[in-house]
C-alpha positions as CSV (number, residue, x, y, z in Angstrom):
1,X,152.3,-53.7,-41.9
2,X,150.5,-54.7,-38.9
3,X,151.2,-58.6,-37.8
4,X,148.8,-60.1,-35.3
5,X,148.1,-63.6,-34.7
6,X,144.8,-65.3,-35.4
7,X,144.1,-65.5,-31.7
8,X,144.7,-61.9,-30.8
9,X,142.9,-61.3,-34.4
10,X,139.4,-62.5,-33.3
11,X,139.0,-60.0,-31.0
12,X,139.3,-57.2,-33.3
13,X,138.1,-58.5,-36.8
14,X,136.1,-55.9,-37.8
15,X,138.3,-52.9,-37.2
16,X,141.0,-54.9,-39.1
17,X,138.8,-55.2,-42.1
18,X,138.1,-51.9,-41.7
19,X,142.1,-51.3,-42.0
20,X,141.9,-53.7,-44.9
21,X,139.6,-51.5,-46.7
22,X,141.4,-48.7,-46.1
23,X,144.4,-50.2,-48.4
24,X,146.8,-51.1,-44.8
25,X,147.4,-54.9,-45.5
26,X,147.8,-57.4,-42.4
27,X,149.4,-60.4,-42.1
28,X,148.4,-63.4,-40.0
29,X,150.4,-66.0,-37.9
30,X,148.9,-69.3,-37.3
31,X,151.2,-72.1,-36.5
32,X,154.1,-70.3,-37.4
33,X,152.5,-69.9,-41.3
34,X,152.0,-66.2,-42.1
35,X,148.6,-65.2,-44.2
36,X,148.1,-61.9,-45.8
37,X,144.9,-59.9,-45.5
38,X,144.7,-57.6,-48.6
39,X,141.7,-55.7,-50.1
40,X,140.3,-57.6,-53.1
41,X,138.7,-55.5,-56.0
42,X,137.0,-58.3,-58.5
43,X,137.4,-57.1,-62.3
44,X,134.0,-55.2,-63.7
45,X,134.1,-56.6,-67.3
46,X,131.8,-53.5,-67.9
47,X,134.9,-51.2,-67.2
48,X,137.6,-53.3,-66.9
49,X,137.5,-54.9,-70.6
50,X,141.2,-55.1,-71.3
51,X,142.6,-56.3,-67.7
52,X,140.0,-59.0,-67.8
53,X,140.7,-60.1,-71.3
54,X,144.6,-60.0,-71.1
55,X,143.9,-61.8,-67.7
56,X,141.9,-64.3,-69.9
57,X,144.5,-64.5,-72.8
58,X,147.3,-65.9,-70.5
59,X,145.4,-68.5,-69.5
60,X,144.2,-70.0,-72.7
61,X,147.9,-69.1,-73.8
62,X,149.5,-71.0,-70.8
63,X,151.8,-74.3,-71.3
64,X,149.1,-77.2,-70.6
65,X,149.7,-80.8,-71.4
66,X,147.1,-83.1,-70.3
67,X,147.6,-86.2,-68.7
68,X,148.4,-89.0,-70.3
69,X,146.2,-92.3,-69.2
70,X,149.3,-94.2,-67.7
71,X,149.8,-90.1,-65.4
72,X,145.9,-90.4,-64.2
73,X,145.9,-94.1,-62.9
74,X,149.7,-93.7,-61.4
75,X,147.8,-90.3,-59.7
76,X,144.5,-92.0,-58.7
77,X,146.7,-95.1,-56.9
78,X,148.6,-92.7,-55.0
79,X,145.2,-90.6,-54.0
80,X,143.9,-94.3,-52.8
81,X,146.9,-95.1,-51.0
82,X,146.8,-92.0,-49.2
83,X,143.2,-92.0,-48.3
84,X,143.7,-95.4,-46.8
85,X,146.1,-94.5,-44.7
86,X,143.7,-92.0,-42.7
């Protein structure tokens, strides 16, 4: 896997989408973070059917407990605090 940083990336952006495509990931280093270009292929409902919808079932079926009202003001005061201190 080819590993470039974003600098040295810019100059050739289009041939490494091009690599993309072509199913050769890359990955990226930006401030000592790595990022990983990977072709994407978005779900056709139309021919996909049964990907999509056991993509769809684990999300409805997925823990979720909401937030109580005493979670959401304890979260919104810290969100304030933090934006204050910018």
């Amino acid at each position: 896997m080819k590993t470039l940083t974003v600098t040295q990336a810019k100059m050739q952006l289009g041939k490494l989408v091009d690599q993309v495509h072509g199913g050769a990931p890359v990955l990226l280093l930006h401030k000592n973070k790595l990022v990983k270009l990977e072709r994407y292929e978005p779900l056709d409902p139309e021919y996909e059917s049964a990907e999509l919808e056991t993509l769809l079932l684990e999300g409805v079926r997925a823990k979720f407990t909401p937030y109580s009202p005493g979670e959401m003001t304890r979260l919104l005061d810290k969100i304030v605090r933090e934006e204050r201190k910018k």
